[in-house]
N, C-alpha and C positions, 0 to 999 in steps of 0.2 A: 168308143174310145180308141186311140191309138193304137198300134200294138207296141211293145217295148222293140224294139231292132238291137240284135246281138250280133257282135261278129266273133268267131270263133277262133280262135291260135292256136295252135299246138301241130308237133310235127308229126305225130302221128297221125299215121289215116281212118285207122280206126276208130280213133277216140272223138276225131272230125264228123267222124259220122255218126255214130254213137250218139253223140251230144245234138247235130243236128235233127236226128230222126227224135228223139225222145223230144227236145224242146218243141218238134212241128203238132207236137200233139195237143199243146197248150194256145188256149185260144186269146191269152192276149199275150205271147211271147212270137217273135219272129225271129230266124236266124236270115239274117240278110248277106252273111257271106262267112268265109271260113279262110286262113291262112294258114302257108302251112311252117312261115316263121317271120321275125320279125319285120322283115324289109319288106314283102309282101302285106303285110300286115298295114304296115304305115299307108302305104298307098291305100289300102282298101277305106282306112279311120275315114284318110281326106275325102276318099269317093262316095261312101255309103252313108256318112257321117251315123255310127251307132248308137246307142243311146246307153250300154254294155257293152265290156269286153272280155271275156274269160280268156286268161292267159297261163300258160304252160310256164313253170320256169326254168324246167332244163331243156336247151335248144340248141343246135348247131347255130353256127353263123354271128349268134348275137344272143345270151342267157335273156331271160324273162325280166330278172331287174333291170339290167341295165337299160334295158328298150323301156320300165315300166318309171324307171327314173327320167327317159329324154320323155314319156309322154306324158306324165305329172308338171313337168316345168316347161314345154312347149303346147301341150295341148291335152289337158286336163278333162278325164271323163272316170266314170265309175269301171275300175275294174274289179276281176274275182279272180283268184290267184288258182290256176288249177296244180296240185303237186301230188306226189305218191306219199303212201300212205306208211313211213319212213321216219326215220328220225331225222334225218338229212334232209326229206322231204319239208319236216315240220320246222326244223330251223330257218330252210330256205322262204318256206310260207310268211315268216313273220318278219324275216328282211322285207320279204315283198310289200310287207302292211307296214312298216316303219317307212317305204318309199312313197308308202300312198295308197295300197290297195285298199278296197273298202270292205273284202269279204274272202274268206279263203275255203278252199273245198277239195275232197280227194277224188282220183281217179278211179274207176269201179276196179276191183280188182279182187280176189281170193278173199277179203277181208269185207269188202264192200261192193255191195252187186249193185248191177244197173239200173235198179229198182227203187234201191233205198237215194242211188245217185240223182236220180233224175228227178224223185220228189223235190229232194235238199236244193240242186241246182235252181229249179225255179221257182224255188221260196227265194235263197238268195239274188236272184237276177232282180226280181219284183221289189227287193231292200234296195239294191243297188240304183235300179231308177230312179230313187226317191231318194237318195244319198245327197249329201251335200257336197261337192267335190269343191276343193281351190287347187291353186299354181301350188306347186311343190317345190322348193326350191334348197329349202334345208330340212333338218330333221325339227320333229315336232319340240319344241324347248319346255322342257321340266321343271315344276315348281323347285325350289331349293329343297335338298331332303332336310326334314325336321323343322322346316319354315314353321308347321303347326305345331302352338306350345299347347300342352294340356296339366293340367297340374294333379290328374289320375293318379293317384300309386299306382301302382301294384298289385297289393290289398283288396284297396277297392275298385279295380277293373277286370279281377277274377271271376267277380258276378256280370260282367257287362261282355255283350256281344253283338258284334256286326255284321248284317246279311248285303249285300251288295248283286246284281243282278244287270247282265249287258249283251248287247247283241251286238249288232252292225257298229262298226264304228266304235264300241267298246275296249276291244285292245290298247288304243290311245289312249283312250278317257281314264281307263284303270292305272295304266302309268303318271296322267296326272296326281288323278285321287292319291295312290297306294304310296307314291314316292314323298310324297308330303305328310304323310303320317310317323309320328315317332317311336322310339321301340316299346314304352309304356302301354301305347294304343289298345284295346282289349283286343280280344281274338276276333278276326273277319273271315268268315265264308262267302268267297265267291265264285258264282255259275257265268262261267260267261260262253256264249255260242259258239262250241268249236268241236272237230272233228278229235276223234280217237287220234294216242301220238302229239298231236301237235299242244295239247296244254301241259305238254311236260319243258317241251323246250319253251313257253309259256312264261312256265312259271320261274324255269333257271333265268330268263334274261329279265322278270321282276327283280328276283333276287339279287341279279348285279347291281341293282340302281337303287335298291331302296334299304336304310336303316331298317325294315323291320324284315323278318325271315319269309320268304314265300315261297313256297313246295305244291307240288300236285299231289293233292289229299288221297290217303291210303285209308283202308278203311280201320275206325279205330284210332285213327287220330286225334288226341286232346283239344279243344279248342282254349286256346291260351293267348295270355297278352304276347302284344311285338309279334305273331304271328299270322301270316295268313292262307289260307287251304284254299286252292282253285280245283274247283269240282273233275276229275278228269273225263274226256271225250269221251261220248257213248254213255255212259254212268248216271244215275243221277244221284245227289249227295242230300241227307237228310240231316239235321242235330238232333240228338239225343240227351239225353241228362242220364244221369247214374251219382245219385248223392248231392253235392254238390261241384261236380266235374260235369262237364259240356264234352262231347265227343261226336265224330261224324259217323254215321254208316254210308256207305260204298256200295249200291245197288242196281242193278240191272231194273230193267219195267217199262211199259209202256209207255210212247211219246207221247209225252204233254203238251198242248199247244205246239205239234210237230218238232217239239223239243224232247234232247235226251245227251245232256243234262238240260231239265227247267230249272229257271228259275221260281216257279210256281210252288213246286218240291221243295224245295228249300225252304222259301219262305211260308208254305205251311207250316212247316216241321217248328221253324223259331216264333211261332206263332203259337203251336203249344204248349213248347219247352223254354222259350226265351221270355218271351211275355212282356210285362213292361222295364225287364232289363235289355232289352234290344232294339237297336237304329236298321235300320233298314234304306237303301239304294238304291233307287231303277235309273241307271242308265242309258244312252244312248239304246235305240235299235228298232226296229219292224214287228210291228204285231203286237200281241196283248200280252204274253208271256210274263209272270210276274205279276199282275192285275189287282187278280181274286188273294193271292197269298199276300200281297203290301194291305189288303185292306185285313185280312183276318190281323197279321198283323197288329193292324193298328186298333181294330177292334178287342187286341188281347191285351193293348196298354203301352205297344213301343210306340218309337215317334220316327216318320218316315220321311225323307228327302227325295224330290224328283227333279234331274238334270233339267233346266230351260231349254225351250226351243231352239234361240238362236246358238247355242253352244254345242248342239246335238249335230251327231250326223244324218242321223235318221229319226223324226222325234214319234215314233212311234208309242213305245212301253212307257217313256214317262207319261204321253198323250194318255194314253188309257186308264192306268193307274190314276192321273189325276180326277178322270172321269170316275172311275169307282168310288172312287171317297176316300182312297186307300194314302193320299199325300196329306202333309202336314205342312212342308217348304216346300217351294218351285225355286231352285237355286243354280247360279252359271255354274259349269264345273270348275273353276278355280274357286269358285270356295266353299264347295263342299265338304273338305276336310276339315274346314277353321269349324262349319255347322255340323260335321259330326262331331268334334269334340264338345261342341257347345252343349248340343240335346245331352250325351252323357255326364257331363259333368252336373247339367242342369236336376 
């Protein structure tokens, strides 16, 4: 097989290198060239033509969006957002994904060694070839908030819960999903793939767009209607029951399917404790993550939804979950909210 060809951006020399030498170790990754900003860079796309691009977004001469906004709407390829590991950083990460990027990841540094970096990066690089990419030309457009009716109380959606699960190309997809839910909605936990830091600014710019509350889950937090808890980076997040109240724990552990947070974890956990009061969600992404836990799941009585191919960016997790046994619907992502209201009300 081919090898994937990456060109590499960033103005640092070190982190050029860094990235180069760890990627040359991987036997179907190539780094075909390196820039050390954006004008450089353009020339190289046209020359080398790569099939990846990891890009820096703070840069002299020309920031990383703006070059990532002319290469989305003049010539469109899979990029991975490189940033520091920052709040600033994580803001900036997810302008870059609202422009188009398909993956976002930090620079090794005091918090994150070159180790754990260079695993992640060519997990990510091997999503990213297999990414769906289009023209970018406006911002992705959003169901209407509260477009989905449900006729739940209150009451009765105090027992009901929602596990939701996303990788590659999940960031979008959760703003469709999450913005089209109403405040009644029962409580949602979601895992979705991302680094420490950046699921907090995450979660603040759900929370501008959408009628129901969205926060990065502390641990100890209630699971309740109109709310939803995004697992934070590094973490992985379980539910719990105590009586009749639902609540997360907030736990460090070992990577799961190279995941931390999984969504595996998660959907164990509502697979013991939710049962057949719980809907479940895979997502858009790479790899199997989520798989084994949609099918316990489903085996403990919830009813499961898996995003379609064609509406995926990467149809990877729904792909496999379907194979497990672990789905119930194969559904586009626009209307997957109308079908989670439906299984719960059902």
């Amino acid at each position: 097989m081919a090898k994937i060809k990456v060109l590499v951006v960033d103005d640092s020399a070190v982190v050029r290198k860094v990235f180069s030498e760890e990627l040359s170790r991987e036997p179907d990754i190539e780094v075909v060239g390196t820039a050390p900003d954006p004008y450089v860079a353009r020339d190289k796309i046209v020359k080398l033509k790569p099939d990846v691009v990891t890009l820096d977004v703070e840069m002299p001469r020309m920031d990383g969006i703006t070059f990532l906004r002319k290469l989305m709407k003049h010539y469109p390829l899979p990029v991975i957002i490189v940033s520091s590991l920052t709040r600033k950083g994580g803001a900036l990460a997810l302008e870059a994904i609202d422009a188009g990027a398909v993956e976002v990841i930090c620079k090794p540094g005091e918090a994150y060694s070159v180790g754990d970096m260079s695993v992640q990066l060519a997990e990510k690089i091997r999503a990213a070839a297999r990414a769906r990419v289009e023209k970018r030309t406006a911002p992705v457009k959003l169901g209407s908030p509260g477009m989905v009716q449900t006729r739940l109380s209150l009451a009765e959606s105090t027992n009901k819960v929602i596990a939701i699960g996303a990788s590659t190309g999940g960031t979008e997809a959760l703003k469709v999903v999450l913005s089209q839910f109403p405040p009644t909605i029962p409580g949602i936990m979601v895992v979705q793939h991302m680094p420490a830091k950046f699921t907090a600014s995450f979660a603040e710019r759900l929370d501008e767009i959408c009628q129901i509350r969205v926060k990065e889950a502390e641990d100890g937090d209630s699971v309740v209607p109109g709310t939803a808890l995004i697992a934070p980076g590094n973490y992985h997040m379980v539910m719990r029951r105590s009586g009749a109240r639902y609540y997360v724990q907030i736990k460090n552990g070992p990577l799961v399917c190279h995941q931390r947070p999984a969504v595996d974890v998660l959907f164990n956990s509502v697979a013991a404790y939710g049962g057949a009061n719980a809907v479940g969600v895979i997502l858009t992404g790479m790899g199997r993550d989520g798989a084994q836990g949609m099918l316990r799941m489903k085996e403990a009585g919830a009813r499961n939804i898996a995003q379609d191919e064609k509406s995926c960016v990467v149809f990877g997790m729904p792909k496999e979950a379907i194979e497990a046994g672990g789905v119930d619907e194969v559904v586009p992502l626009e209307q997957i909210p109308s079908r989670v209201t439906a299984l719960l009300e059902g």
